[in-house]
VODRENZA-157918 format. One line per field, with one value per atom (N, C-alpha, C): atom name; residue number from 1; z, y, x; residue in one letter. Coordinates in nm, 4 decimals, decimal comma, always signed. Example, Ala and Ser with C-alpha at 12.3 -4.5 7.8 and 13.67 -1.06 7.14 Angstrom:
2
at <- N|CA|C|N|CA|C
i <- 1|1|1|2|2|2
up <- +0,7800|+0,7800|+0,7800|+0,7080|+0,7140|+0,7870
north <- -0,5690|-0,4500|-0,3300|-0,2250|-0,1060|+0,0030
east <- +1,3190|+1,2300|+1,3200|+1,2850|+1,3670|+1,2900
aa <- A|A|A|S|S|S
***
This chain:
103
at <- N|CA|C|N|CA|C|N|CA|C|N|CA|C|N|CA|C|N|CA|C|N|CA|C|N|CA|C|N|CA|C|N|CA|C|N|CA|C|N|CA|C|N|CA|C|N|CA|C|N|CA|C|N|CA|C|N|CA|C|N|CA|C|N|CA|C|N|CA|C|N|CA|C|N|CA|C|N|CA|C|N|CA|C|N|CA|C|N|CA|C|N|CA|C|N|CA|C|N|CA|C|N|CA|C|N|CA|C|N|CA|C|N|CA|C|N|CA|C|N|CA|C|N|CA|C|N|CA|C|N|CA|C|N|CA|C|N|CA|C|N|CA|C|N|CA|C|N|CA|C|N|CA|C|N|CA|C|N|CA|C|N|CA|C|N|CA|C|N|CA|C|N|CA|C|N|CA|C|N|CA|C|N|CA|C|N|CA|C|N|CA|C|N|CA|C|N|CA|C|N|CA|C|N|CA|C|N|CA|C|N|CA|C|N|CA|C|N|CA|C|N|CA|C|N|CA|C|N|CA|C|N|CA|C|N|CA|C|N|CA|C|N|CA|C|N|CA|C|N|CA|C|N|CA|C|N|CA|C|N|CA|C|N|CA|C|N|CA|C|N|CA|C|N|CA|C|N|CA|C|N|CA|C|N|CA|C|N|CA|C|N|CA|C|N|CA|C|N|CA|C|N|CA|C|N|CA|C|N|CA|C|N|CA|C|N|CA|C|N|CA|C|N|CA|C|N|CA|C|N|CA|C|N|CA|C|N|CA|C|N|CA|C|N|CA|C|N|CA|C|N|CA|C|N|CA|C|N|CA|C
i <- 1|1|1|2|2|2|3|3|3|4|4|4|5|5|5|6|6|6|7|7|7|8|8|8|9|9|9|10|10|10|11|11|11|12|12|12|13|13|13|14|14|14|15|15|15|16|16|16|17|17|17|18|18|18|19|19|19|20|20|20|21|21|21|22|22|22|23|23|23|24|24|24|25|25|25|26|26|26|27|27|27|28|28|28|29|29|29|30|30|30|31|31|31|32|32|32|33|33|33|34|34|34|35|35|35|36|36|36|37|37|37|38|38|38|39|39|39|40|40|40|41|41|41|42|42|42|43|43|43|44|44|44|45|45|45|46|46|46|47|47|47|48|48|48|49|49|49|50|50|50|51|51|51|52|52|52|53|53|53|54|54|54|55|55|55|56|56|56|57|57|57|58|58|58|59|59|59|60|60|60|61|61|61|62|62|62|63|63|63|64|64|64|65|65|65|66|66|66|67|67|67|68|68|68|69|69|69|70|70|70|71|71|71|72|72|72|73|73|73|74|74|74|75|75|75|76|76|76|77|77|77|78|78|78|79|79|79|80|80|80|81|81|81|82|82|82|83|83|83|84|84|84|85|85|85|86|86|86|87|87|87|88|88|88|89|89|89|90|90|90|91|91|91|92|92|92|93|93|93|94|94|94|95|95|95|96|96|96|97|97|97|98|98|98|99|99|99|100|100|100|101|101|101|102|102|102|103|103|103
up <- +11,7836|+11,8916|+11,9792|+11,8968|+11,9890|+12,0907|+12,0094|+12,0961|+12,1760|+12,2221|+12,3024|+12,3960|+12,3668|+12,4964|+12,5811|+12,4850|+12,5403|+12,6098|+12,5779|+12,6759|+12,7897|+12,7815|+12,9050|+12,9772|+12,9274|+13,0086|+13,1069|+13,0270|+13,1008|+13,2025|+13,1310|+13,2655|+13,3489|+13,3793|+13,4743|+13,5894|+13,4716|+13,5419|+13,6234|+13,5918|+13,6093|+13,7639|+13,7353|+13,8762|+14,0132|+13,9475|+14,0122|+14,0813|+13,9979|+14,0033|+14,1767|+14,1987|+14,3658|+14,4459|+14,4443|+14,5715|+14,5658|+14,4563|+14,4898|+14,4938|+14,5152|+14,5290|+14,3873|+14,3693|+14,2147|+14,3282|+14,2340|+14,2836|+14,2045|+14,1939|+14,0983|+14,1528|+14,0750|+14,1271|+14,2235|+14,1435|+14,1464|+14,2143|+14,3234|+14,4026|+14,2876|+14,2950|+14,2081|+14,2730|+14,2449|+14,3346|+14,2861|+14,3411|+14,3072|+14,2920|+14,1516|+14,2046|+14,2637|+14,3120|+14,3866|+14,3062|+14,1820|+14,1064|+14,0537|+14,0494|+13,9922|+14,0938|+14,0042|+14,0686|+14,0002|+13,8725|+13,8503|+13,8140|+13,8191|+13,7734|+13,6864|+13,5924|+13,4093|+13,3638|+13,3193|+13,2326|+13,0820|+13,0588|+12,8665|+12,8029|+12,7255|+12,6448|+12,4956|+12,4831|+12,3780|+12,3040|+12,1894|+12,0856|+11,9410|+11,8958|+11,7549|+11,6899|+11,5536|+11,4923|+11,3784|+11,3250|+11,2014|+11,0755|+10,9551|+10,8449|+10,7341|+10,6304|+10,5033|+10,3873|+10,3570|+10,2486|+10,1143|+10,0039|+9,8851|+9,9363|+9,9637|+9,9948|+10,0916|+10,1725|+10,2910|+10,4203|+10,5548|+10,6325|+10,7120|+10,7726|+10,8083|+10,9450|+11,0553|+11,2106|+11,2246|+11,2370|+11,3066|+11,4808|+11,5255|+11,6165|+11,6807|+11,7965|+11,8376|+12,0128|+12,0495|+12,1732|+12,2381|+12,3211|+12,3888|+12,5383|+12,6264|+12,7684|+12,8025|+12,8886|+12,9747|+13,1423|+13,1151|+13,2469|+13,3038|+13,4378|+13,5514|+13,6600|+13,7426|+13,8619|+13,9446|+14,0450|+14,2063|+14,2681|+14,2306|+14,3105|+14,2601|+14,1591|+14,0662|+14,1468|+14,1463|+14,2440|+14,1694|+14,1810|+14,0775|+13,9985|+14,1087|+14,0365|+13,9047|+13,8888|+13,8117|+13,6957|+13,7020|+13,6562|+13,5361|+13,6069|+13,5622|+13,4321|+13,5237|+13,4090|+13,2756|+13,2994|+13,1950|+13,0857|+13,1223|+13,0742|+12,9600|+13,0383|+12,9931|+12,8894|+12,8900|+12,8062|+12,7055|+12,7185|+12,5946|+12,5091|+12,6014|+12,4968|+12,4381|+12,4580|+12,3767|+12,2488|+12,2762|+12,1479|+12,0592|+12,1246|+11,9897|+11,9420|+12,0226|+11,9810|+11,9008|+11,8255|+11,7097|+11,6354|+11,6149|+11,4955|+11,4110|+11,4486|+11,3394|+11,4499|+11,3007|+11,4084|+11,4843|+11,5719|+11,7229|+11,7601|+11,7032|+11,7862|+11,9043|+11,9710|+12,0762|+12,1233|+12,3053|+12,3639|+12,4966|+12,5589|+12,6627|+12,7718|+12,8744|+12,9196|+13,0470|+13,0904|+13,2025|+13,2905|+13,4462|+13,4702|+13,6105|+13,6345|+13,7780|+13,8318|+14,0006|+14,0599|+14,1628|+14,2476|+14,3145|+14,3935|+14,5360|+14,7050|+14,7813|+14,8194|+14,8668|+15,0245|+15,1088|+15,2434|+15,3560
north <- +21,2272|+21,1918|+21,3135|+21,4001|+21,5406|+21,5777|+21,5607|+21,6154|+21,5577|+21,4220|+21,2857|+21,3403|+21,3635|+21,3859|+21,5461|+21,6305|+21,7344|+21,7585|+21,6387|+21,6292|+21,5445|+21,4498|+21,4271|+21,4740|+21,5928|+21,6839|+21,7967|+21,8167|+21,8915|+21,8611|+21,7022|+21,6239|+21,6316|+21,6093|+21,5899|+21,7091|+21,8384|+21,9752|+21,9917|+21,9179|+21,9657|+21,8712|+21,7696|+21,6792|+21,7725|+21,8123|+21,8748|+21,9697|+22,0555|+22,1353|+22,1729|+22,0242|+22,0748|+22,0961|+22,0263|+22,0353|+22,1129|+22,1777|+22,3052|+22,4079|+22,5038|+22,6650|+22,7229|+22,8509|+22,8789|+22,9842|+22,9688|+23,0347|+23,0978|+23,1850|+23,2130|+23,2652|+23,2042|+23,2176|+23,3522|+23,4564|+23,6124|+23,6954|+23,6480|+23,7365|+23,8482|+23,9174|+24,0592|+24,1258|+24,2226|+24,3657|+24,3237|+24,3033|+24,3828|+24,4512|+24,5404|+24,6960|+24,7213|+24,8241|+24,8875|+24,8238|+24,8897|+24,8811|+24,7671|+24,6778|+24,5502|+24,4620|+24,4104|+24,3443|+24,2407|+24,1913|+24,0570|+23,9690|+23,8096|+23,7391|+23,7746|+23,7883|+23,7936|+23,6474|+23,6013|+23,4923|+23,5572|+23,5295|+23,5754|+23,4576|+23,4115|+23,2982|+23,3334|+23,2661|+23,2549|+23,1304|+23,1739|+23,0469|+23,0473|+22,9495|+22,9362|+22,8445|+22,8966|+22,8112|+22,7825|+22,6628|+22,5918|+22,5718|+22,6611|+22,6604|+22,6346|+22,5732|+22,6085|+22,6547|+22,7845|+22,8986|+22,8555|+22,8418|+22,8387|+22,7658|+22,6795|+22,5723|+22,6539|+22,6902|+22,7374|+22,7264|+22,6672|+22,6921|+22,7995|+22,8392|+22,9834|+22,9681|+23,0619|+23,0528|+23,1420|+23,1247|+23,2678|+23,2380|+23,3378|+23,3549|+23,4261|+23,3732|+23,4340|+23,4829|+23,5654|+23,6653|+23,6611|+23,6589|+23,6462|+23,7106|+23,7466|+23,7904|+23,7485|+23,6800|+23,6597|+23,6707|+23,7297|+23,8409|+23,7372|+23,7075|+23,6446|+23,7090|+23,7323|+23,8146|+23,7328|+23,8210|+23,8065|+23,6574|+23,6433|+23,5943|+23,4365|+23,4418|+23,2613|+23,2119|+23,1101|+23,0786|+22,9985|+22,9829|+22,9133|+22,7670|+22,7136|+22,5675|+22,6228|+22,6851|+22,7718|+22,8238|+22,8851|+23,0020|+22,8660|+22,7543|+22,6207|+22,5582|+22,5045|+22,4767|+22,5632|+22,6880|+22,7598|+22,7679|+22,7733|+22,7809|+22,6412|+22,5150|+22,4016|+22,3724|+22,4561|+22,4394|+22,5278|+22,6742|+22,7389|+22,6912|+22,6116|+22,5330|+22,4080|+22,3838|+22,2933|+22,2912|+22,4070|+22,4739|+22,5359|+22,5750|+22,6405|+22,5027|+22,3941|+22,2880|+22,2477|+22,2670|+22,1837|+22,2610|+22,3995|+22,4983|+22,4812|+22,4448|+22,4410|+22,3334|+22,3486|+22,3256|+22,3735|+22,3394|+22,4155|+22,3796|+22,4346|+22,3932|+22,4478|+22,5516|+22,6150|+22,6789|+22,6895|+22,7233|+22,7787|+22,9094|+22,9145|+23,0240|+22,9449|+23,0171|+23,1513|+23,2468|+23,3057|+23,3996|+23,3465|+23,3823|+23,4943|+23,5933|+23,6548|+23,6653|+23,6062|+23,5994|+23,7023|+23,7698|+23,8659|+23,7968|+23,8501|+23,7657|+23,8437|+23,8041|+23,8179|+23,8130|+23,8859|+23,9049|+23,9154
east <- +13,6069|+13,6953|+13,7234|+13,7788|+13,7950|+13,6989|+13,5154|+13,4432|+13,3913|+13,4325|+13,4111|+13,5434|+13,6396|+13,7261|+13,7132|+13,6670|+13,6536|+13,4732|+13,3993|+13,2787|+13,2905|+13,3784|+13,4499|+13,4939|+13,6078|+13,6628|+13,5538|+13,4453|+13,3563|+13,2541|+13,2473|+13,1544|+13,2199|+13,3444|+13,4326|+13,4599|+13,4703|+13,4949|+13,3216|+13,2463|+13,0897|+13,0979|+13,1512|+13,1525|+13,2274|+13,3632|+13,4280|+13,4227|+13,3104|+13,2588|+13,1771|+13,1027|+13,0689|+13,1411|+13,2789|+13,3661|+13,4768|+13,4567|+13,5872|+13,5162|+13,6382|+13,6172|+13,6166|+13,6037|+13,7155|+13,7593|+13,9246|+14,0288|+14,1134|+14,2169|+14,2673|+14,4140|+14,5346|+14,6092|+14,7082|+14,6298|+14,6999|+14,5170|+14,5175|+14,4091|+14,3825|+14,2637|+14,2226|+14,1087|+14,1197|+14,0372|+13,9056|+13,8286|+13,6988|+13,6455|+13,6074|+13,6291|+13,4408|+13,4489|+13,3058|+13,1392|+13,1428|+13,0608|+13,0152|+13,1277|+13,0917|+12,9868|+12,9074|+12,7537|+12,7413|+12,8553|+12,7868|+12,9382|+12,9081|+13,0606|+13,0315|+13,1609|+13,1296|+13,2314|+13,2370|+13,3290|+13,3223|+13,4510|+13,5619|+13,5652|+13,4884|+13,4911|+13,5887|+13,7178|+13,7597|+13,7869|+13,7473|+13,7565|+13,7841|+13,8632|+13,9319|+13,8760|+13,8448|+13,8035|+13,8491|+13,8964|+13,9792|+13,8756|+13,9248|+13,8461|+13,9298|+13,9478|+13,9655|+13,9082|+13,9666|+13,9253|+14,0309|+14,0112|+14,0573|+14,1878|+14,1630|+14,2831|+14,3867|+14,3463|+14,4907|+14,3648|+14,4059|+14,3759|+14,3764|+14,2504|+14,2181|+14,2097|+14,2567|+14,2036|+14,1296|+14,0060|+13,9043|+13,8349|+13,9254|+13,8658|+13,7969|+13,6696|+13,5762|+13,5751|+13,5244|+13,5420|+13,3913|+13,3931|+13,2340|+13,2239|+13,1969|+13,1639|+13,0501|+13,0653|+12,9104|+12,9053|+12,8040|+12,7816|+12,6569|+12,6964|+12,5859|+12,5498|+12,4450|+12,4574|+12,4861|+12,5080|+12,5905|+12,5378|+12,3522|+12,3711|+12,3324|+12,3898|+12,4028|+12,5628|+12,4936|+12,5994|+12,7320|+12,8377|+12,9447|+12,9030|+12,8410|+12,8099|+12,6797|+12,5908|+12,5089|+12,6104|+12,6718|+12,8127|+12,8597|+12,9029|+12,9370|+12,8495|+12,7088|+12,6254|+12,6259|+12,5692|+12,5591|+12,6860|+12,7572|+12,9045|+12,9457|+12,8824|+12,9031|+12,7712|+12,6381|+12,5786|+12,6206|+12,6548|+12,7218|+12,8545|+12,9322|+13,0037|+13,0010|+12,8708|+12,8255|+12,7956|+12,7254|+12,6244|+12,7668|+12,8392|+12,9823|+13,0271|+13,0706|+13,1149|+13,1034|+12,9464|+12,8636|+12,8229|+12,9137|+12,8680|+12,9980|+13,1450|+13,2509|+13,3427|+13,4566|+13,5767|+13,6531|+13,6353|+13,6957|+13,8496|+13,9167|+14,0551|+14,1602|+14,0973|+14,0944|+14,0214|+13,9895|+13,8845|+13,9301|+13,9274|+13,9643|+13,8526|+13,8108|+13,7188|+13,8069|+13,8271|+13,8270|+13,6770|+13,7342|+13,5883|+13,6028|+13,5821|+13,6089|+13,4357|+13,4995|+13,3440|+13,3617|+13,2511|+13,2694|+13,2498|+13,2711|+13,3029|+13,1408|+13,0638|+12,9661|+13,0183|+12,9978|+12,9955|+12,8788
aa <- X|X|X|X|X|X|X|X|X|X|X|X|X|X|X|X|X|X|X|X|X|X|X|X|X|X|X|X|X|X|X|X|X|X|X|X|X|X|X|X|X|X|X|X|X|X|X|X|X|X|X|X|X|X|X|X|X|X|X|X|X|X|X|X|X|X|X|X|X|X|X|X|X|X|X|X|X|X|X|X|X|X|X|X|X|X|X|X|X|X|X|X|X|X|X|X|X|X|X|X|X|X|X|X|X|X|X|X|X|X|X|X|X|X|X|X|X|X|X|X|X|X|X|X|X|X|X|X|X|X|X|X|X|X|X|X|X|X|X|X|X|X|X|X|X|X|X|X|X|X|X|X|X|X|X|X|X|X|X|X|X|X|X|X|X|X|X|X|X|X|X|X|X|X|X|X|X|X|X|X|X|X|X|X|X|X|X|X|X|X|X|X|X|X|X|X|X|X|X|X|X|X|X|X|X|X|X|X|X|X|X|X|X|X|X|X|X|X|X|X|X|X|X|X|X|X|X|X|X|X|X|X|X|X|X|X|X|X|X|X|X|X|X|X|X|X|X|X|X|X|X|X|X|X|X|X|X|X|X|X|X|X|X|X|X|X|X|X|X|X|X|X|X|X|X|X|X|X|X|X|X|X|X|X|X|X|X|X|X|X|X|X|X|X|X|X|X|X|X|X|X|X|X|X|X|X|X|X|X
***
């Protein structure tokens, strides 16, 4: 059930995905050097060890260049959490992503 509503949720963000911007609420610098979006994938995962439930969570960065464009940024994103989806139980997931502004 979980992973029926949360592949919903992503088809949805994937639809959504053409007609918005990404935006973020608190503007941020770009600094000089930076040349590619990166997205922070975090995720928790629910285990039981010798009868007590365990949270382990996992940390990831993924780095895209400049010139993949957000809807790209998207796919990829939605195929890597696929693939975590169906390695444990997942009971939290939070992606952050900063894109650089091309001029």
């Amino acid at each position: 059930m979980k992973k029926a509503t949360i592949s919903l949720f992503m088809i949805a963000s994937f639809w959504l995905a053409g007609y918005s911007f990404a935006t973020s609420p608190m503007p941020e610098e770009v600094k000089p050097g930076q040349k590619e979006n990166v997205c922070t994938a975090r995720i928790v995962y629910v285990s039981e060890h010798e009868g007590a439930v365990v949270n382990e969570e996992s940390s990831s960065v993924l780095a895209f260049d400049a010139a993949v464009s957000k809807r790209g940024v998207l796919d990829k994103i939605t195929s890597y959490m696929d693939n975590k989806l169906s390695e444990g139980n997942v009971s939290e997931f939070k992606f952050e992503c900063k894109f650089i502004i091309l001029k």
